[in-house]
C-alpha positions in Angstrom: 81.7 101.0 86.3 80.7 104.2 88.6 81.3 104.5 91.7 78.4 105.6 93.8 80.1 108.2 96.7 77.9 109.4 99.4 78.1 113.3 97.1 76.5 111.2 94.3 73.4 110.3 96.4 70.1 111.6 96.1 70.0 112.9 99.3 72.7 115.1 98.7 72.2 116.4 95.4 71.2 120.0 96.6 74.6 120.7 96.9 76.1 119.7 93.6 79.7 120.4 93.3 81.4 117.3 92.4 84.5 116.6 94.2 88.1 115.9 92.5 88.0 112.9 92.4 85.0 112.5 90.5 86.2 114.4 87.9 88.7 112.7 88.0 87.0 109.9 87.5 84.7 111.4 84.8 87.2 112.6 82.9 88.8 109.4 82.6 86.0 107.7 81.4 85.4 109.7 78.7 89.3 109.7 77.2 90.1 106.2 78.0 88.4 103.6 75.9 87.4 101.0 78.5 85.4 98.4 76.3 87.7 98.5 73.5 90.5 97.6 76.6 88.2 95.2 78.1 87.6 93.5 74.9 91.6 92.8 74.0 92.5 91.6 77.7 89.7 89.7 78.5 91.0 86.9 76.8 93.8 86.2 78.5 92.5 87.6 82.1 92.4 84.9 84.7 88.9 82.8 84.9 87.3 82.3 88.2 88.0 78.8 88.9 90.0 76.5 91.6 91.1 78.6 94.4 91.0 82.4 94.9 88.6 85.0 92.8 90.4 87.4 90.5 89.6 90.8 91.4 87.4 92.3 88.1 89.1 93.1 85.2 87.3 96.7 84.8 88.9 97.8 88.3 92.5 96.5 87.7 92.7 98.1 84.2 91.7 101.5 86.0 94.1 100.7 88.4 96.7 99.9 86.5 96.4 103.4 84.7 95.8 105.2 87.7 99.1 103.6 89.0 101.3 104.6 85.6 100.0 107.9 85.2 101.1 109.3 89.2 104.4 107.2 89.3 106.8 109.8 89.9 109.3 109.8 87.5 112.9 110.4 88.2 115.1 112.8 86.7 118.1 110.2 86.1 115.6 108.0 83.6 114.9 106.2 86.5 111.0 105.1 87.7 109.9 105.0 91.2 111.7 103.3 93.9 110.0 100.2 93.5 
């Protein structure tokens, strides 16, 4: 899934650097294997169905490895504080 920022629009496609974040973004796209991911979770992701709509599975796996990839790590062994 791409994001669409306000860089990314046509109307300001003149100036052409990307930001960090998307290439960030780009980057991991093309070293994480999304749709082979997709494909083994989407089994046992929660269905829309009686009460509140899960948020899309293509976001929370990309959060999920946003989130373990910048959680500090502590000297001691230890993982963040929560």
């Amino acid at each position: 899934m791409k994001q669409q920022s306000l860089a990314a629009q046509s109307v300001f496609e003149k100036y052409g650097r990307k930001s960090r974040r998307e290439l960030f973004l780009d980057e991991m796209e093309q070293v994480v294997p999304w749709s082979a991911l997709e494909a083994l979770v989407e089994p046992h992701y929660p269905k829309a169905g009686n009460g509140r709509q899960p948020v899309g599975l293509r976001i929370m796996l990309r959060t999920y490895f946003v989130q373990q990839w910048f959680q500090p790590v502590r000297p001691w062994g230890g993982r963040g504080a929560v």
